[in-house]
N, C-alpha and C positions, 0 to 999 in steps of 0.2 A: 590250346594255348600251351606253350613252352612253359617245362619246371625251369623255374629261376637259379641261377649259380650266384647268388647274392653268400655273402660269409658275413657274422657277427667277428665284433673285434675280439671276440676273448682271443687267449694266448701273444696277442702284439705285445712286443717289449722294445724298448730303447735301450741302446748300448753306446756307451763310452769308452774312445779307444784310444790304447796307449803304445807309441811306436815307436820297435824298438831294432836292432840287428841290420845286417847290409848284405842282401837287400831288405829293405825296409819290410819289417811284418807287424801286423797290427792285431793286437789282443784286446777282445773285446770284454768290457766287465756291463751286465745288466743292470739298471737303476732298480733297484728292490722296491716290491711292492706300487707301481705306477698302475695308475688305477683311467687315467685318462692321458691321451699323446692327441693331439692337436696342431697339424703341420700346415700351415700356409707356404706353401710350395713357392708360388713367384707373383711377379708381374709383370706385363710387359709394358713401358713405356713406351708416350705416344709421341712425336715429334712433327712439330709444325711445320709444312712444309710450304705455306701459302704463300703465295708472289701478284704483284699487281696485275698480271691475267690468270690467276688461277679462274676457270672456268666456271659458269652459272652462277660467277658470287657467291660462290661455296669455298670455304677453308678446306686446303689438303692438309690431310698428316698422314705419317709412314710410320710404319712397328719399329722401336727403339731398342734397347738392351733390356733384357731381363733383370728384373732384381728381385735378387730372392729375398725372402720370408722369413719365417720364425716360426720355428718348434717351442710348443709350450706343453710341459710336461705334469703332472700330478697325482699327488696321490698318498698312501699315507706314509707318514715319518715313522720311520723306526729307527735314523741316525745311525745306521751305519754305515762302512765305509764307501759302498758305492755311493750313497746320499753326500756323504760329507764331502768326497770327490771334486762335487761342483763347488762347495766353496774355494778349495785349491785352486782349479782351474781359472775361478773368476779372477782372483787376486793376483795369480800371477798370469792374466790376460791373457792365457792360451787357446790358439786355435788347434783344434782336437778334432779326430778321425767321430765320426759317429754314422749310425744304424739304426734304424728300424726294419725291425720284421714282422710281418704281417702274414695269418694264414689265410687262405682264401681257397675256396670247393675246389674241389677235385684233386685236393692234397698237393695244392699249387701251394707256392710262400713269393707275396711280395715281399724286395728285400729296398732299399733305400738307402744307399751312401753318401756319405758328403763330408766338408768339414763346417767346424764353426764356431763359437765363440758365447760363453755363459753373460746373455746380458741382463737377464734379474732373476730372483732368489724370492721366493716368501717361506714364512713358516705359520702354521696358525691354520685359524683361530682357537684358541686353547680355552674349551670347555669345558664344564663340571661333568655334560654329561652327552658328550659329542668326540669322534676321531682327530688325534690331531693329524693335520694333513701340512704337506709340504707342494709348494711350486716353485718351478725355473724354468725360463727361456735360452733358447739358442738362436743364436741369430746367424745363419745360413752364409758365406764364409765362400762361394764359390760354385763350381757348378755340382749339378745334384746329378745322379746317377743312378736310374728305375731297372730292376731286373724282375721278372716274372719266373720260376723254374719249380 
């Protein structure tokens, strides 16, 4: 039986990028402390394609457009400024360069770009005797782009 090349997620981080200069470069700042990244990548819609002989009495449909997903980010609040970042970008509605990377065996890094847009914010729950933790979503903003290296 084959040793498996499976990798744990430690070291994956998400980054928010700010861009700047001509030609355009993009500097990336890391969310501090994100403890869990949760990317629903896409889907692809379906499109009905059935006509009054579609064959065997059976409905066609054909693969539609992609729409992409949402990044859901978490983990604990420390407030600062990468943290608070997202509240900026939500308020004044910016879509934003952003990144994940991911390490994976054999000293491979998945890397993940795209842009998108802050569509919600938690903070909490704020316990006597428990972490407080912080969440936000991104909501995928165009097309996404996988490298392996």
């Amino acid at each position: 039986m084959a040793k498996s090349r499976a990798a744990i997620g430690l070291g994956t981080e998400f980054f928010i990028g700010t861009e700047s200069g001509s030609p355009v470069e993009i500097d990336y700042t890391s969310i501090t402390e994100a403890a869990t990244i949760n990317f629903a990548d896409y889907t692809v819609g379906e499109v009905d394609v059935t006509h009054l002989l579609s064959p065997d009495t059976t409905e066609e449909t054909i693969a539609g457009l992609r729409k992409t997903g949402t990044i859901e980010v978490s983990g604990n609040y420390v407030g600062d400024a990468a943290q608070q970042s997202i509240d900026t970008l939500a308020q004044a509605r910016t879509v934003f360069p952003w990144k994940i990377t991911s390490p994976l065996s054999e000293a491979r890094v998945l890397t993940v770009t795209g842009r998108g847009f802050i569509n919600k914010r938690e903070t909490g729950p704020f316990t006597p005797g428990g972490k407080t933790e912080f969440k936000f979503g991104v909501k995928v903003a165009g097309a996404i782009v996988y490298a392996v290296a």
